[in-house]
N, C-alpha and C positions, 0 to 999 in steps of 0.2 A: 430339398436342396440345402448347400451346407453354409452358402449366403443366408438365406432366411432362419436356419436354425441361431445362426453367429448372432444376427440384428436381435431374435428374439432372447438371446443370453444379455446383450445389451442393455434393452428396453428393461430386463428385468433387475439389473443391477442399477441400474440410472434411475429407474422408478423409487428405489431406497433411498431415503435420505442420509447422507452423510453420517450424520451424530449418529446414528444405530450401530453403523460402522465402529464407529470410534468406539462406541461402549462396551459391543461384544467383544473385541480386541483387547479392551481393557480387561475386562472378566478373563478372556482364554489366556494371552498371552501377556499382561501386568502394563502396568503404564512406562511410557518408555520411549526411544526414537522408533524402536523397530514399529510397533505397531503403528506409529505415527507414518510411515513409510509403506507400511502396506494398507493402509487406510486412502493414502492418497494416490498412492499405483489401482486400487480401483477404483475411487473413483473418477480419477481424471482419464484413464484407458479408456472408460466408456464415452466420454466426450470425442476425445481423440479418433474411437475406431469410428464412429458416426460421420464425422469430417474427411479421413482418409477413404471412407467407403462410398463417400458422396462426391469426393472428387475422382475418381476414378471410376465409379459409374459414369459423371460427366465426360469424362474425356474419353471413357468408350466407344462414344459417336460421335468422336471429333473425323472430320475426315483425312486426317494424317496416320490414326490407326487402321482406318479402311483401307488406306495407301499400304499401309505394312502388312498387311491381312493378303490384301490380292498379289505383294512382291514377293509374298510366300516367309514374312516371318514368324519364327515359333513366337507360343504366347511368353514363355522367359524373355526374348527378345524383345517383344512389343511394352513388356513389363519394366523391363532394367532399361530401356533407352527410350520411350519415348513418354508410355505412364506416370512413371515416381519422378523422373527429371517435370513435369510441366506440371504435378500436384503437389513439388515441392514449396511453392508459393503461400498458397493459401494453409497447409500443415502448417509450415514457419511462422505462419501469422497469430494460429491459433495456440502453438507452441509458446510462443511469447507472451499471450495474453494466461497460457495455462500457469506459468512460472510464478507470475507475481502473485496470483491468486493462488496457487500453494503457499507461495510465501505468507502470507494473510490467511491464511488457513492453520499453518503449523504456529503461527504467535497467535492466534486468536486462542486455537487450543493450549495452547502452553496460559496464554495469558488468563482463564479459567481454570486451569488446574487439571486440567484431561489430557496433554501434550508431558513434555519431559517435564522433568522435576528440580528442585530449587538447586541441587548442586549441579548441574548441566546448566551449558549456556544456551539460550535463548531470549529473541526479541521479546516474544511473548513475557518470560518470567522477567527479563528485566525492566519490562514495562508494567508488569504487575507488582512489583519490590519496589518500583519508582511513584505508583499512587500512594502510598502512605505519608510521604517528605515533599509533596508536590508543593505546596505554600512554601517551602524552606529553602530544598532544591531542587528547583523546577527544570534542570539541564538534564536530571539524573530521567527523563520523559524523555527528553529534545534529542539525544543519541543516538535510540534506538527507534524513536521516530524517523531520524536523518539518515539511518543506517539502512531502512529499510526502503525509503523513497529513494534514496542511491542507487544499490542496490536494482528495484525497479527497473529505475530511468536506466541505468547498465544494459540489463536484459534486453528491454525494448530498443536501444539504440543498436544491439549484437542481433537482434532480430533480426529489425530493418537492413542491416547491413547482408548477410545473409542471406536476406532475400531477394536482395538485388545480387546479389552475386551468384547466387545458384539457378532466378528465374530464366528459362531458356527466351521467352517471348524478348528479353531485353541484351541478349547476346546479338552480334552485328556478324 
């Protein structure tokens, strides 16, 4: 079945840790945004299809699909209007918490030296150029600290909002 094949592609990418990711990208294809972007397209897919595939297994036995099932809708029907509209919720939940944690992931690597490099801007780098002057200029830290909890807090409030607006259960 081509469910079970898909989970078991998952399990085996999501079973790799991250940093392996990163290294062998760094060797094939040199340090840089791209591989940093294809580093984090797999591993946050694999999170994401786990969550998409577990809401929508749920709401398979919802009894409003069985309602569409016996009023004779196709499964593209039952898919586009009644599935992705009611597992929009909880994706957007997980969407928002994937974001910032990219975020924190692309400066962690940067701020290591595994991410872009010193003439590219990044949180990461200029928070790693900012430990050296920390006792002197301790703002040249606080920036892209603020920039980055901004930033955040953004995401999660475009979430939340989002979610209320797209969830059907809270439509009148």
């Amino acid at each position: 079945q081509m469910d079970n094949l898909m989970m078991r592609i998952v399990d085996i990418i999501y079973s790799i840790p991250m940093i392996i990711y990163v290294i062998l990208l760094m060797v094939v294809i040199g340090p840089g945004l791209k591989s940093i972007f294809i580093t984090l397209g797999i591993a946050y897919w694999a999170s994401m299809a786990r969550i998409v595939r577990s809401e929508i297994m749920r709401l398979r036995n919802e009894e409003f699909v069985l309602a569409a099932r016996v009023v004779g809708a196709s499964p593209r029907r039952m898919l586009l209007r009644h599935l992705i509209p009611n597992a929009m919720g909880p994706i957007l939940v997980t969407l928002t918490l994937s974001i910032p944690s990219a975020i924190f992931t692309e400066a962690f690597l940067s701020f290591v030296g595994l991410g872009v490099s010193a003439p590219m801007a990044s949180w990461g780098v200029m928070s790693n150029d900012a430990l050296g002057t920390l006792a002197i200029y301790p703002w040249q830290l606080f920036f892209p600290a603020a920039a980055i909890s901004i930033t955040i807090l953004g995401f999660n409030f475009l979430g939340d909002g989002l979610r209320d607006a797209l969830d059907p259960r809270l439509r009148k």
